[in-house]
Residue frames relative to the residue before (quaternion, step in Angstrom):
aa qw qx qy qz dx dy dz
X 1.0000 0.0000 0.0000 0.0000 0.00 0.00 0.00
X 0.1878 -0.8207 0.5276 0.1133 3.60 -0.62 1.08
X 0.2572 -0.7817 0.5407 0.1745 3.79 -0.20 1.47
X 0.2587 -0.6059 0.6764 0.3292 3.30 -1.51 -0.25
X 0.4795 -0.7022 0.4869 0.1998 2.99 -1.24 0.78
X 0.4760 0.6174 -0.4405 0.4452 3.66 0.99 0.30
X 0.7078 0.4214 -0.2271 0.5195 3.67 0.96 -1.12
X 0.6570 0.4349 -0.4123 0.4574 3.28 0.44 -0.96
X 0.6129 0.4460 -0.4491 0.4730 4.52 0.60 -0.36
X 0.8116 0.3495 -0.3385 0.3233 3.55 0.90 -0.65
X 0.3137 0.6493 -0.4382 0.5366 3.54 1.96 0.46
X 0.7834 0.4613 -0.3196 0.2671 3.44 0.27 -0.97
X 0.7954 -0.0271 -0.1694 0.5813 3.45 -1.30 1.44
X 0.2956 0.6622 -0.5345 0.4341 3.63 0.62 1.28
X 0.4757 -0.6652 0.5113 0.2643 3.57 1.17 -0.19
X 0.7198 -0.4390 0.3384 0.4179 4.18 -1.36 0.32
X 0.6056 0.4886 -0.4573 0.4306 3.73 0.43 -0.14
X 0.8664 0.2618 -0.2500 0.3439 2.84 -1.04 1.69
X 0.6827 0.3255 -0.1949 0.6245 3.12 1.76 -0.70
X 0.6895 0.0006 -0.1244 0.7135 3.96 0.81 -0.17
X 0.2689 -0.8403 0.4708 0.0003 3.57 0.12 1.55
X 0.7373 0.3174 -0.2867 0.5229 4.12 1.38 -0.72
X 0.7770 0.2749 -0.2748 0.4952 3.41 0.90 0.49
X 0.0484 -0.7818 0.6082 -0.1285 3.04 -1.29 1.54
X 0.4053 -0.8264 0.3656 0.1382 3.30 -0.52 1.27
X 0.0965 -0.8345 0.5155 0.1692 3.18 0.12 0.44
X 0.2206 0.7818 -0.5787 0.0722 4.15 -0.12 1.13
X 0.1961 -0.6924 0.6899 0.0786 3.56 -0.81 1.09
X 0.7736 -0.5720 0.2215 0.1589 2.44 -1.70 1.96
X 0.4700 0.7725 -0.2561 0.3418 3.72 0.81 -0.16
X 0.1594 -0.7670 0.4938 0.3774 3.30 0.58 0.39
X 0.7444 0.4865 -0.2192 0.4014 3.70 -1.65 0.84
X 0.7862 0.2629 -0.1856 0.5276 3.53 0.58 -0.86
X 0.0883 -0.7556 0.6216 -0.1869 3.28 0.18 1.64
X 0.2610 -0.5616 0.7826 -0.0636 3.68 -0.73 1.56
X 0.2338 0.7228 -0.6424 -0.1012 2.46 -1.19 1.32
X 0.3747 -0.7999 0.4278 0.1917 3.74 -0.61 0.68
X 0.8385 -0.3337 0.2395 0.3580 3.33 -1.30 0.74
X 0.7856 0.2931 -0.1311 0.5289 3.70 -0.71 1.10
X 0.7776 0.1323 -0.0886 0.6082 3.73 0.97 -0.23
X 0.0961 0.6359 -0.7252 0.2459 3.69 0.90 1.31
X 0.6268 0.5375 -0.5188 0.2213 3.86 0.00 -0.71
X 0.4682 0.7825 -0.3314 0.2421 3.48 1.39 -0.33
X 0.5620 0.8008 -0.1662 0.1233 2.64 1.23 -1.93
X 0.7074 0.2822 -0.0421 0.6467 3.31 0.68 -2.18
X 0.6670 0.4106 -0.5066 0.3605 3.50 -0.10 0.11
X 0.6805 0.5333 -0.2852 0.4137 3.61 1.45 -0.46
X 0.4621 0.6807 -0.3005 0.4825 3.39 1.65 -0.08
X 0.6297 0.5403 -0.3003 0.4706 3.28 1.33 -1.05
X 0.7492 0.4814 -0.1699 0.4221 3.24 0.57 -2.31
X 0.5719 0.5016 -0.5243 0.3826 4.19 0.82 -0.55
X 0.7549 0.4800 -0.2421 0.3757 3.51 0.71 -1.04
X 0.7623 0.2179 -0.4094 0.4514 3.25 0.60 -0.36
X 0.5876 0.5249 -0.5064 0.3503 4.05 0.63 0.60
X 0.6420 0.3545 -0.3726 0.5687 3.39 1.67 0.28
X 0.7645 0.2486 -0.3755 0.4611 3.69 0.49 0.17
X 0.2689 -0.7813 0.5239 0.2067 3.67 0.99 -0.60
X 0.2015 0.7560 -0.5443 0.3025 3.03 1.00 1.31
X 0.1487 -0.8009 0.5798 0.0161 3.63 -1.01 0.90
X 0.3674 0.6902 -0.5118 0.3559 3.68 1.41 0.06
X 0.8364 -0.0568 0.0186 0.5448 3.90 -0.42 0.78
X 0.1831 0.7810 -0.5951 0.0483 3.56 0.79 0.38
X 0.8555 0.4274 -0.0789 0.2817 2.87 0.39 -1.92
X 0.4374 0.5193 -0.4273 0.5970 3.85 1.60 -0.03
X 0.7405 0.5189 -0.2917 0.3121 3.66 0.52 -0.83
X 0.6795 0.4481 -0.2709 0.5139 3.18 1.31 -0.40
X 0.0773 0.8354 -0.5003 0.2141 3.62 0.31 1.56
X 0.3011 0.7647 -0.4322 0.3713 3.84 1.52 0.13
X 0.2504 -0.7208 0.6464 0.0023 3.88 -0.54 1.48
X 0.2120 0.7432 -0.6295 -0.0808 3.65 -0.47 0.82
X 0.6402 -0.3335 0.5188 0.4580 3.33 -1.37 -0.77
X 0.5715 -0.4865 0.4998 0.4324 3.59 -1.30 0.07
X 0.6381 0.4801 -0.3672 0.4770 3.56 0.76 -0.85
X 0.7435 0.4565 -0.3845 0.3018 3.59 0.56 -0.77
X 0.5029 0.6384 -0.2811 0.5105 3.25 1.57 -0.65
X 0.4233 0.6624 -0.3016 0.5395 3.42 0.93 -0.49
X 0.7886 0.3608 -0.1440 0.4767 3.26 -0.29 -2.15
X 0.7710 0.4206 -0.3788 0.2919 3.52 0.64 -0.93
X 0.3555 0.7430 -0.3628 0.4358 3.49 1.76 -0.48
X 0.7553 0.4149 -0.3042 0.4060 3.45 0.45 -1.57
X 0.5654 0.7301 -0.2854 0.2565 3.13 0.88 -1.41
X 0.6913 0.5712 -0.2043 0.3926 3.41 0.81 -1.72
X 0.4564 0.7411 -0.4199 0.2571 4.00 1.54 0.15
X 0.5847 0.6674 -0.1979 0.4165 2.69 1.86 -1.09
X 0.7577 0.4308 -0.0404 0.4886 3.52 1.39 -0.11
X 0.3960 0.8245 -0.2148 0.3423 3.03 1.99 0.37
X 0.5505 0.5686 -0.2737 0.5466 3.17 2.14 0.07
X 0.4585 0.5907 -0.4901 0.4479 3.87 1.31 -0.42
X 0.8348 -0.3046 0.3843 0.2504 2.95 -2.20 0.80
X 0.7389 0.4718 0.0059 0.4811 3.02 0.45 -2.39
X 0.3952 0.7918 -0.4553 0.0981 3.49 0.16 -0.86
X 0.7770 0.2220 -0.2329 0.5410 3.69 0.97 -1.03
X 0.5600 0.5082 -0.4425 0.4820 3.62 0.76 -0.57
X 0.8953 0.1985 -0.2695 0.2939 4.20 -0.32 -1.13
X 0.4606 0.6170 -0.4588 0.4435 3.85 2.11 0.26
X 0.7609 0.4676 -0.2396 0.3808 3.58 1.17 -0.25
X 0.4754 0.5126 -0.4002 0.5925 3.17 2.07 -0.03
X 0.7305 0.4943 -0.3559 0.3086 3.66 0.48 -0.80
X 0.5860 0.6068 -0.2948 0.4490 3.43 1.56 -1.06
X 0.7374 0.4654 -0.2955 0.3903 3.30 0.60 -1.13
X 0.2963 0.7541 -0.2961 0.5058 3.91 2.01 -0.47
X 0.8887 0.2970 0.0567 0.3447 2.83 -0.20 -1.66
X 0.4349 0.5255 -0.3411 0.6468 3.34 1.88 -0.17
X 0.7911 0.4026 -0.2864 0.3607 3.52 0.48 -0.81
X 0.6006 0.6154 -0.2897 0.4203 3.40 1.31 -0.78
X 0.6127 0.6112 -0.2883 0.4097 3.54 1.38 -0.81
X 0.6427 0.4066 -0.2972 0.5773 3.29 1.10 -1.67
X 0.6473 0.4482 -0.4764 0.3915 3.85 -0.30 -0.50
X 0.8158 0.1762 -0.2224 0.5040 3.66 0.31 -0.25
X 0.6264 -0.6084 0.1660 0.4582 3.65 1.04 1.53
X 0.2791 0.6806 -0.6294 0.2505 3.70 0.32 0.74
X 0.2905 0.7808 -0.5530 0.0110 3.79 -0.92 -0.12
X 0.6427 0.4326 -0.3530 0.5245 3.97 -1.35 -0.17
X 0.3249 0.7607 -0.5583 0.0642 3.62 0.10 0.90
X 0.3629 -0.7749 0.5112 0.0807 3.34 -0.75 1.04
X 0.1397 -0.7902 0.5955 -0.0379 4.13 0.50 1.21
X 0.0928 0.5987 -0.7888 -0.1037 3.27 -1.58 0.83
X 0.4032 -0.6196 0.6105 0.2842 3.58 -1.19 0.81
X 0.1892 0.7653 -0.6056 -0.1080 3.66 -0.48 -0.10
X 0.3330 0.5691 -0.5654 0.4955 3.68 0.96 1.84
X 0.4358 -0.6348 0.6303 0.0994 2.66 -1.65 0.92
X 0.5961 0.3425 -0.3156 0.6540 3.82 1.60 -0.57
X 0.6140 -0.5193 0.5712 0.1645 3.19 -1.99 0.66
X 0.1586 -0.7750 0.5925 0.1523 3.70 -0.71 0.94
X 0.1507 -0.9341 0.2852 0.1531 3.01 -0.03 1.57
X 0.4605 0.5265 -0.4804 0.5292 3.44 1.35 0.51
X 0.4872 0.6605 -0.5412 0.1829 3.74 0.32 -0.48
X 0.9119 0.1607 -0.0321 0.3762 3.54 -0.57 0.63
X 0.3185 0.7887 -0.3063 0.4274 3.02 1.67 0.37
X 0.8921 -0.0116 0.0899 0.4426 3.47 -0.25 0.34
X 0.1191 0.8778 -0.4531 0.1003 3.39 2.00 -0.16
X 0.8687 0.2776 -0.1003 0.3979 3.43 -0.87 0.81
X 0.4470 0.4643 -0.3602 0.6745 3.82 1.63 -0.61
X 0.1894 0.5964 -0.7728 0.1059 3.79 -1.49 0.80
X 0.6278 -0.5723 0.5268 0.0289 3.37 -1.05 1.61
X 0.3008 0.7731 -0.5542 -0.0680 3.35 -1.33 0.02
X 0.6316 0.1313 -0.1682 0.7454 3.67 -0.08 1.15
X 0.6577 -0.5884 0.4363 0.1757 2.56 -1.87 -0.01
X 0.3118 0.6738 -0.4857 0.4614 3.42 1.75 0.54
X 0.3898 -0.6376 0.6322 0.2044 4.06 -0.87 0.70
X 0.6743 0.5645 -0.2826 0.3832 3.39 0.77 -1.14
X 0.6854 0.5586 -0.1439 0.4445 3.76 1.30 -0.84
X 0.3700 0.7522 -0.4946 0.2294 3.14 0.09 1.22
X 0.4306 -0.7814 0.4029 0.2040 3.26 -1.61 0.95
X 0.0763 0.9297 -0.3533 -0.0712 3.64 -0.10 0.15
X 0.4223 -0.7933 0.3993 0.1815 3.40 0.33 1.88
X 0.8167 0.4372 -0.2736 0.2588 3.35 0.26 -1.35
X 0.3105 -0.8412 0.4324 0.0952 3.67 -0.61 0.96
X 0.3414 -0.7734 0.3193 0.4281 3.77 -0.56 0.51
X 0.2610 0.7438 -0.4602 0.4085 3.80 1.88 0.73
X 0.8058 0.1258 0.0026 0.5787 3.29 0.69 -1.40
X 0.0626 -0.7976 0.5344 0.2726 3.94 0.18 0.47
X 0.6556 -0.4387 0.4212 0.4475 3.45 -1.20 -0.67
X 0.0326 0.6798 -0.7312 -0.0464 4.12 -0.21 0.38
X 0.2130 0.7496 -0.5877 0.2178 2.39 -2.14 1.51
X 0.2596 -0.8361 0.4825 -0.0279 3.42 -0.54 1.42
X 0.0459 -0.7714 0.6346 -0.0089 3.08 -0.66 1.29
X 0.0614 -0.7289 0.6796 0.0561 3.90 -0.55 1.25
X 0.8056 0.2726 -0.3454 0.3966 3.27 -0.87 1.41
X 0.7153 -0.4085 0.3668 0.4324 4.16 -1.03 0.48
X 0.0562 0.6837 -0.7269 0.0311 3.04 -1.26 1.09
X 0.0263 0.8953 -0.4439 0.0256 3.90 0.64 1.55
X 0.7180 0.3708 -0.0943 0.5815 3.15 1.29 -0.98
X 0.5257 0.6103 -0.4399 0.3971 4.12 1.15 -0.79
X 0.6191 -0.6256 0.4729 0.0413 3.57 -1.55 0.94
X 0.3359 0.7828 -0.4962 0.1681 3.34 1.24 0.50
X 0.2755 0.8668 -0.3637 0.2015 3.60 -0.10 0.93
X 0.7937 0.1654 -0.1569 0.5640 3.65 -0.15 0.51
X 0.0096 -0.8188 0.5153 -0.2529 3.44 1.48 1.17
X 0.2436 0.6903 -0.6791 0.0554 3.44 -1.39 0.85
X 0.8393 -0.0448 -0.1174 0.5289 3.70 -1.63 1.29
X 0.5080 0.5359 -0.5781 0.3473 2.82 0.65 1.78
X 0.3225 -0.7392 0.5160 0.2886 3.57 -0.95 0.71
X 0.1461 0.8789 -0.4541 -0.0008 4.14 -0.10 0.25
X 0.0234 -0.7176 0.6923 0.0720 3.52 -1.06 0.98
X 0.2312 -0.6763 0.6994 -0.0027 3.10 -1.85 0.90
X 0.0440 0.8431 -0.5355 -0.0213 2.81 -0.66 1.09
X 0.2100 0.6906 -0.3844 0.5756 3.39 0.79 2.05
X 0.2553 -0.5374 0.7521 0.2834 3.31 -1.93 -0.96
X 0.4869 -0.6477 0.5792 -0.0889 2.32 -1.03 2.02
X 0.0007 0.8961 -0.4127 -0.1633 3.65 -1.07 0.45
X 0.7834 -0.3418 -0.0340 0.5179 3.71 -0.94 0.29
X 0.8593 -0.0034 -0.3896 0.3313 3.29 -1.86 1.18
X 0.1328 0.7697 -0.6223 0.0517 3.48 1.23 0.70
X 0.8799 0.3653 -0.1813 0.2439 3.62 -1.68 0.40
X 0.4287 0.7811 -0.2339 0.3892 3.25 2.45 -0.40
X 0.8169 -0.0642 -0.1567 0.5514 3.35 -0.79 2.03
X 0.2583 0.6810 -0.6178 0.2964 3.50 0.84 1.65
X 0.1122 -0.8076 0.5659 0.1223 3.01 -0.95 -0.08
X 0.9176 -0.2206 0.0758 0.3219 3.62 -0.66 0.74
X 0.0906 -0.8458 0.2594 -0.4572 1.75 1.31 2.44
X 0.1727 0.7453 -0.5778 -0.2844 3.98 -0.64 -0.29
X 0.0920 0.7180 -0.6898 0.0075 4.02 -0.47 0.58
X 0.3294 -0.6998 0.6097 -0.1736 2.27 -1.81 1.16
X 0.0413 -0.9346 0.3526 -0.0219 3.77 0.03 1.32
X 0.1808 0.8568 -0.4827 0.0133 3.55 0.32 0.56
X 0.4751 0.3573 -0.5541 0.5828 3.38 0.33 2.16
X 0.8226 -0.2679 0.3833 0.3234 3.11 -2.02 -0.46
X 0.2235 -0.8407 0.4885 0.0679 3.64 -0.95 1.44
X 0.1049 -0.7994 0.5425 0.2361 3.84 0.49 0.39
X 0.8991 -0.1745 0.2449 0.3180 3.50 -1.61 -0.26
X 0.9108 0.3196 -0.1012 0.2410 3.24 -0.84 0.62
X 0.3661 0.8727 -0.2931 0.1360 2.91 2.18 -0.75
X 0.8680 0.0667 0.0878 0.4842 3.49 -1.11 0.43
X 0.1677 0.7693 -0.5841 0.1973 3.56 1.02 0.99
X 0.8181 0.0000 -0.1287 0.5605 3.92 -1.12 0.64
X 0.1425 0.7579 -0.6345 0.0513 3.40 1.08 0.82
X 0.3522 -0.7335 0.5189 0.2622 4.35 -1.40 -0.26
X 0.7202 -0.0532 0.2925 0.6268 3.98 0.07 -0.24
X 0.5170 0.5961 -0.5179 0.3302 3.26 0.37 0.89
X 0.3201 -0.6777 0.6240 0.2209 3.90 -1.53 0.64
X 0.0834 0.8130 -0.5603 0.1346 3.12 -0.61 1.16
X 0.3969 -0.7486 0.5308 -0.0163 3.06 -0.71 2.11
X 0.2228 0.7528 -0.6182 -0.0384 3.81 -1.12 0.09
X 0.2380 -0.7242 0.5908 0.2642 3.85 -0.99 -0.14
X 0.7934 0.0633 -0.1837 0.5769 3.84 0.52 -0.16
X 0.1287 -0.7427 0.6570 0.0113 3.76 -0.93 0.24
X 0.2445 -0.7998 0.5144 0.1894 3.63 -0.36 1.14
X 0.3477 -0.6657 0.6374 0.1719 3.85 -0.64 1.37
X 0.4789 0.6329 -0.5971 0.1166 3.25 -2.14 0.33
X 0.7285 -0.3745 0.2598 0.5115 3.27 -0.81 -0.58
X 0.5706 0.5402 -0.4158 0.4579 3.95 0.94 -0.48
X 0.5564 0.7346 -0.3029 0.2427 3.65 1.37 -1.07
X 0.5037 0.5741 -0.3792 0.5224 3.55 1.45 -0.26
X 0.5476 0.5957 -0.3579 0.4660 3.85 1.08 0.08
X 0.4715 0.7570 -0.2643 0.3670 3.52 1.26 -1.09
X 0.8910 -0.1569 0.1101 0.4114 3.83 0.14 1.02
X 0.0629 0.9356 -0.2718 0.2166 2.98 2.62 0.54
X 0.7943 -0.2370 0.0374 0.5581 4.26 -0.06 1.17
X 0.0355 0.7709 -0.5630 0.2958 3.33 1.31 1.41
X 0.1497 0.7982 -0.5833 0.0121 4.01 -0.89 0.26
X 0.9063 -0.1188 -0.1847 0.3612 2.80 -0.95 1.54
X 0.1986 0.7164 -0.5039 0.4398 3.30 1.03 1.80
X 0.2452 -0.6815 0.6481 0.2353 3.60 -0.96 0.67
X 0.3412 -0.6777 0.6513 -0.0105 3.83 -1.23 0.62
X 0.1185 0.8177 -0.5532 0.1067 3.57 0.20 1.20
X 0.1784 0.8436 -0.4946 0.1087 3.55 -1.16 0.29
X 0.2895 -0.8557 0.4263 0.0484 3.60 -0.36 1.09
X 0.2619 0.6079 -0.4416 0.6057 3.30 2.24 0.58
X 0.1884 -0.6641 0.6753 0.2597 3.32 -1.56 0.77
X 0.5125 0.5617 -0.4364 0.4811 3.73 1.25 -0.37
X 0.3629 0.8370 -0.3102 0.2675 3.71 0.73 -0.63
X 0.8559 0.3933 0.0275 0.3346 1.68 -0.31 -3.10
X 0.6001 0.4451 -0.3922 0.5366 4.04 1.32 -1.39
X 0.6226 0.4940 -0.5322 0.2918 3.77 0.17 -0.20
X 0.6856 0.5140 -0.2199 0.4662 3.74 0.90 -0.93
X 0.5575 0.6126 -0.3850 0.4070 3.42 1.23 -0.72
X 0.7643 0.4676 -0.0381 0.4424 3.61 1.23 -1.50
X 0.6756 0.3804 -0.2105 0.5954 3.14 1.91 0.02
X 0.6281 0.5539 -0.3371 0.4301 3.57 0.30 -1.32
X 0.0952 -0.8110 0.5245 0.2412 3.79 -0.27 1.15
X 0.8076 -0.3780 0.2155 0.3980 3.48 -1.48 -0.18
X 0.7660 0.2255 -0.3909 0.4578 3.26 -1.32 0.47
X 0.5306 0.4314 -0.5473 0.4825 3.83 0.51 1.43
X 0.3275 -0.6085 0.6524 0.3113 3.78 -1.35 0.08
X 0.1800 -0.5921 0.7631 0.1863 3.32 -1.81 0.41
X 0.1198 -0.6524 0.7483 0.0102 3.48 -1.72 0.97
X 0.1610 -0.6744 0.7201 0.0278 3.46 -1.55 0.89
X 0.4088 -0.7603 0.4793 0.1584 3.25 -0.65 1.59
X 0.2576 -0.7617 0.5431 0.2417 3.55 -0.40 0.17
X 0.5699 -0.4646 0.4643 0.4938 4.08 -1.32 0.68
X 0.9017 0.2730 -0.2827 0.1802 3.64 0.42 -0.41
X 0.6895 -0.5385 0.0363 0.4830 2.89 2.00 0.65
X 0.5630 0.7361 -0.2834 0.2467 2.78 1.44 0.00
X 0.3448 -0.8213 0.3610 0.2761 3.88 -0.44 0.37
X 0.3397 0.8955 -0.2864 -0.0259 3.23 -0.27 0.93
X 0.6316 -0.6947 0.1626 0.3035 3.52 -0.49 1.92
X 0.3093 -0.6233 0.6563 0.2918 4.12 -0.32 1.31
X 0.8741 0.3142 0.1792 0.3241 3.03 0.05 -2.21
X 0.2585 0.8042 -0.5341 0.0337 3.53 -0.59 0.47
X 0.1235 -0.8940 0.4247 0.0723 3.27 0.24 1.37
């Protein structure tokens, strides 16, 4: 599906109308009293969980507890939903443990191609963090990790992710269509993302085998951070202001590519 980028800025932080059009939440400003209306009962128990842990920030069994199978779209809906709750303590730290849950619970039981509108004004700062790494016990060394590099993770994020934790990404495909903020993309690994906003500092440090698209990259002194002991990552970009930013940053062993207006790819840099 080929978006324009005009709609998708005037979608953004616009709230569910229009983007999951038969469901509308109905959440009154109270914390807890989630109305819920005809067509989105699936909401219900999963909101029973999330009210309690954005007002107590409890983590004692969080993550076993969160076992709710949605659709991408519902994930979505529940995304939007969570505005209603944007005053709690917890709010950015347990809306970004649950999304990323519930991101995982979908793809494991063949969900995929999620389409995310943020409609916060705060950063969920777990959101995308570690996507895919799930712990078990108390051994560090034990981990599970669902996503495969058969089926990666696809995903669409319409709207700014400046402050959100997307980091140590793996077999995931991801476009943003936003500004992205500092060390977004740091210790991915075979990865393709795709950025079509503003890149701040740090981007895709010790990134691994990963394509990474962008359209504006912010130069200066911090710019020496920009893709920092990356190895073997290609660096595309259809910015000529970009492209001299990556040239002067992007260390060795990575390629740089300069999209052309007519699509073509072609290699500045191959280190």
């Amino acid at each position: 599906m080929i978006l324009n980028m005009a709609q998708i800025r005037l979608q953004k932080g616009t709230g569910i109308d229009g983007i999951v059009r038969d469901y509308v939440p109905d959440i009154s400003e109270e914390l807890g009293k989630l109305k819920v209306k005809e067509g989105i009962s699936f909401l219900s128990g999963l909101f029973k969980k999330y009210k309690s842990a954005v007002h107590y920030g409890s983590h004692l069994g969080l993550l076993a507890s969160i076992t709710n199978i949605l659709s991408p779209e519902k994930v979505n809906l529940f995304l939007q939903s969570t505005i209603g709750f944007e005053g709690e303590i917890f709010y950015a730290k347990m809306t970004g443990i649950f999304l990323n849950q519930l991101i995982i619970n979908s793809y494991v039981h063949g969900g995929n191609n999620f389409v995310l509108v943020p409609p916060n004004s705060k950063a969920l700062s777990f959101f995308g963090q570690e996507l895919g790494y799930q712990k078990r016990g108390f051994d560090p060394n034990y981990e599970i990790y669902p996503l495969t590099r058969e089926k990666p993770l696809m995903m669409e994020i319409r709207g700014d992710l400046k402050e959100h934790r997307f980091h140590r990404l793996k077999y995931t495909n991801l476009t943003v269509y936003g500004d992205v903020g500092i060390l977004f993309g740091t210790m991915s690994e075979d990865s393709a993302i795709s950025i079509h906003g503003k890149v701040t500092y740090g981007f895709f440090d010790q990134a691994k085998r990963c394509i990474i698209t962008v359209d504006e990259m912010i130069d200066g002194f911090l710019s020496m951070y920009h893709g920092k002991e990356a190895t073997q990552c290609t660096f595309r970009t259809s910015n000529p202001l970009t492209l001299e930013t990556l040239l002067k940053n992007v260390p060795k062993d990575n390629r740089v590519v300069f999209l052309e207006a007519d699509g073509t790819e072609r290699v500045v840099k191959d280190f």
